[in-house]
N, C-alpha and C positions, 0 to 999 in steps of 0.2 A: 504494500500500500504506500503510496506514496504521501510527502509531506502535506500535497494539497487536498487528495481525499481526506485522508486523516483530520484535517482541519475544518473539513466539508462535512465529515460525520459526527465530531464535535459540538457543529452549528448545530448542527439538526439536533442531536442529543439536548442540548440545552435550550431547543427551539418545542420540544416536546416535553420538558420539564417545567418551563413557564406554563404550555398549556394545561400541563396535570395543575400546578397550583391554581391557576386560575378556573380550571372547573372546581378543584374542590374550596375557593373563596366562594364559587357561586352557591356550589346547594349546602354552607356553612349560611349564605345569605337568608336563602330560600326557608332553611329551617328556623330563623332567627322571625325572619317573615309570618310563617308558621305558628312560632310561639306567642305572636302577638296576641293581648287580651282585650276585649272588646266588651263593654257593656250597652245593650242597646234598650231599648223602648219604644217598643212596637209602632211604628208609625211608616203608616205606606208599605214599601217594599222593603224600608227597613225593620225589620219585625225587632222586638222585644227582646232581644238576646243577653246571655250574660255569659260573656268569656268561654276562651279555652284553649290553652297553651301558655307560652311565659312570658309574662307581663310586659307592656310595652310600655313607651316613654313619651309619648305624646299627652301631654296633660290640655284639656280642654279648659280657659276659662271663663268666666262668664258673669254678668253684673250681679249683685248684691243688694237688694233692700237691707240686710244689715250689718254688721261689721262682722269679722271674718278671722274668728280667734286660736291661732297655732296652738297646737299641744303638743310634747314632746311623746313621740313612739313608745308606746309603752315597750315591756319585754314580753316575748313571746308568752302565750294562755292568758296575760291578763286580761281581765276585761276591759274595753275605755270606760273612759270618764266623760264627760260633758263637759267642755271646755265653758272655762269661766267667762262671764261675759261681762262686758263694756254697759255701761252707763248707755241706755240707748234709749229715746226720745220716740215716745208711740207715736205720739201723735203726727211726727216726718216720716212715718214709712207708710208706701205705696206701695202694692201689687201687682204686679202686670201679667193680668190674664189674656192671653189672645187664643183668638180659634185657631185650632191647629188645622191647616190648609194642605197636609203632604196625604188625605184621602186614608189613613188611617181607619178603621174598623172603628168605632167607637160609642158609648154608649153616654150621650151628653144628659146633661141631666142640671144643666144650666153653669154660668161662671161663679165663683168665688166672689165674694167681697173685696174693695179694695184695700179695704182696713184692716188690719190682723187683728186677734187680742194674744196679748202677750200674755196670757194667764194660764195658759192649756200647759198642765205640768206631767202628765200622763197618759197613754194611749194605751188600750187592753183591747188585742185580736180573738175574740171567742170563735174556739173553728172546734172542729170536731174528734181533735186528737187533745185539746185541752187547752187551756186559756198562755198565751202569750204577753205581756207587758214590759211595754214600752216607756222607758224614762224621756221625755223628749226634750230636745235641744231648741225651746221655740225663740227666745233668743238669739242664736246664733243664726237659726233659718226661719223666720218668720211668715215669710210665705206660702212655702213648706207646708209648715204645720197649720195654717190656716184654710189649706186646700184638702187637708185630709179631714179636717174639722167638717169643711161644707160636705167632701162627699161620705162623710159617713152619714150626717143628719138627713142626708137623702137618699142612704141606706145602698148606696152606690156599690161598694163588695160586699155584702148581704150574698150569699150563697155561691161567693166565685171560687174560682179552685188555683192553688197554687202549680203553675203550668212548668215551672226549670227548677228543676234539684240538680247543681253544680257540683261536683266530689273531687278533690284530686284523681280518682279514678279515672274521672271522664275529661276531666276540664283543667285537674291541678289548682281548682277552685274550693271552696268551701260554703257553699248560700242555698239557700231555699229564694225562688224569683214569684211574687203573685204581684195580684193588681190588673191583670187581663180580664175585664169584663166578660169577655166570648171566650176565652180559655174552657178546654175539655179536659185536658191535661191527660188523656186516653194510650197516647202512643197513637194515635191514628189522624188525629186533628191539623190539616197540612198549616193552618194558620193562628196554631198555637204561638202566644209572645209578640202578636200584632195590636190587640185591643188597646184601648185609652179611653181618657175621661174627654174626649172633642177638643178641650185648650191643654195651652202649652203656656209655661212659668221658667222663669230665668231660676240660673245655677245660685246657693247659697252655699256659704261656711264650707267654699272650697280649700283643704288643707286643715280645718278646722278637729278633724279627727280620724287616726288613722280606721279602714278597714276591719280592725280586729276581731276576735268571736265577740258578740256580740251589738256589732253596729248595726244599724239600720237605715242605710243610704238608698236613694231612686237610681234609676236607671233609664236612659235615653238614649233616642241613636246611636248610630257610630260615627264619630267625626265631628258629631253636634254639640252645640253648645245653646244652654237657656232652652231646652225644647222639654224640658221637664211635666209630664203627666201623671196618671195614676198609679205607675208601677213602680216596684221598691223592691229589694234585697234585703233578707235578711240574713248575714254572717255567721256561720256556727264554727268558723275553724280562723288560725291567724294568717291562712295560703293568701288572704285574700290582700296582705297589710303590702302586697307587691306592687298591687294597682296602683298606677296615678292615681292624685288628688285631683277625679275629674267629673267624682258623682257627688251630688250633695248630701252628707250625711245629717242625718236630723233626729237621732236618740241611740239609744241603748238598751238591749234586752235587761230587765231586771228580774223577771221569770218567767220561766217554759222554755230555757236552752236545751232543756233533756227532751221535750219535744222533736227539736229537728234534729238531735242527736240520734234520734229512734226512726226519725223519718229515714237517713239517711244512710242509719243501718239496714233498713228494707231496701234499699238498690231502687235502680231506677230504670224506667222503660226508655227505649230507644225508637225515636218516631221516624223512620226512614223517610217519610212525605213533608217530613217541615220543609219550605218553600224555602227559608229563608238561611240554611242550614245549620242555625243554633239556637234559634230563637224560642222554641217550643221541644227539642229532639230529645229532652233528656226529662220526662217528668217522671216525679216520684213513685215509687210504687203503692208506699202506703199513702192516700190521699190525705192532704189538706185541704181542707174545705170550710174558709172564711164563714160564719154564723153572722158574724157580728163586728161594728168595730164601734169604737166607742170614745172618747177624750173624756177626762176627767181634769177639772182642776185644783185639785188636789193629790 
């Protein structure tokens, strides 16, 4: 062989060793793509989804009717806290309900007030596996909690069914997903994780507390921001404290965690026809089924 083959097959050799690294950057890419997590809120073709893979980094943010109070990360199992809040002036905050226009499924049943009461210190979900409560942060999310207020006195989740059981199994998630008005939660339902309450509310108390067991954050499109409806997550594990700070969270389980601990040890069915491909695909097997929702001020 002479010295210029020799250097000719060297090209190539190092001409084919760029191209190995550079495919394997790509499905390094691809998988990282993959992992991205997504929490959505049924609206239009973007149905109601909640994650699945390793968390991604895109934080959504979005205006505030109240002030927006950091907590430091608790350690892993704790439960959060309810970040302290600011000195906040009722009578300047305003609410902005608008109808949601992206053709959503939805079961409207009129808008909110534009007024909050800052007084609502407790929310209690009666469903059918046993009672649920909720510590709420209305404070921090005031509008938030003021829109859960209207739709429950209009008895708006009165008999819906919680449609996503997220697991590390399936998702490397940890939540129970309700608030879909037309939720079947079946394994059969193609447009399970689409439903809403007809309007949409800007993001609150973004950053204001991590994900942990125990939070109780909403859930809206993917990519969106302020498109805030009827549906919400509830946290039974800490998988979830990876998310961006991009959902608003608005309380804290105070009791019934063993609830969706037991929900979650029954496994979940796999709905092969979700339209949307996460949105509804994974509901629980032992059913949740909202009776009742309730705020207490005290």
């Amino acid at each position: 062989m002479t010295g210029e083959d020799r250097q000719s097959e060297l090209a190539q050799q190092h001409k084919e060793r760029q191209a190995q690294r550079a495919a394997e950057e790509r499905q390094e890419e691809r998988q990282k793509a993959r992992a991205k997590r997504r929490i959505t809120l049924g609206a239009g073709a973007a149905a109601v989804v909640v994650l699945g893979g390793v968390v991604a980094a895109t934080t959504l943010t979005g205006g505030s009717a109240a002030s927006t109070d950091a907590t430091a990360t608790p350690t892993p199992s704790a439960t959060p806290s309810v970040a302290p809040s600011r000195p906040i002036d009722a009578a300047a905050i305003t609410c902005d309900y608008r109808k949601d226009t992206t053709g959503a499924p939805a079961k409207f049943v009129g808008m909110p007030p534009k007024k909050p009461s800052l007084r609502w210190k407790t929310m209690t979900l009666t469903t059918n596996q046993g009672d649920i409560v909720i510590n709420l942060a209305t404070r921090q999310a005031p509008c938030t909690v003021n829109s859960f207020a209207f739709l429950a006195k209009k008895n708006f989740y009165d008999n819906t069914r919680c449609h996503r059981l997220a697991t590390p199994q399936n998702s490397g998630l940890a939540l129970l997903q309700c608030g879909d008005p037309q939720a079947k939660a079946d394994g059969k339902n193609p447009t399970d994780g689409q439903g809403s309450s007809g309007y949409v509310y800007n993001d609150e108390n973004l950053g204001g507390m991590p994900y942990a067991r125990g939070t109780v954050f909403l859930a809206q499109p993917p990519d969106a921001t302020n498109a805030n409806g009827s549906q919400f997550a509830i946290s039974f594990g800490d998988e979830n404290m990876q998310l961006d700070a991009a959902y608003t969270p608005f309380g804290t389980v105070t009791k019934g965690l063993e609830i969706l601990d037991k929900v979650a040890a029954g496994g979940f069915l796999v709905n092969p026809e979700d339209i949307t491909g996460d949105g509804g695909s994974t509901a629980p097997k032992l059913p949740v089924i909202i009776k009742n929702v309730r705020l207490s001020m005290k």
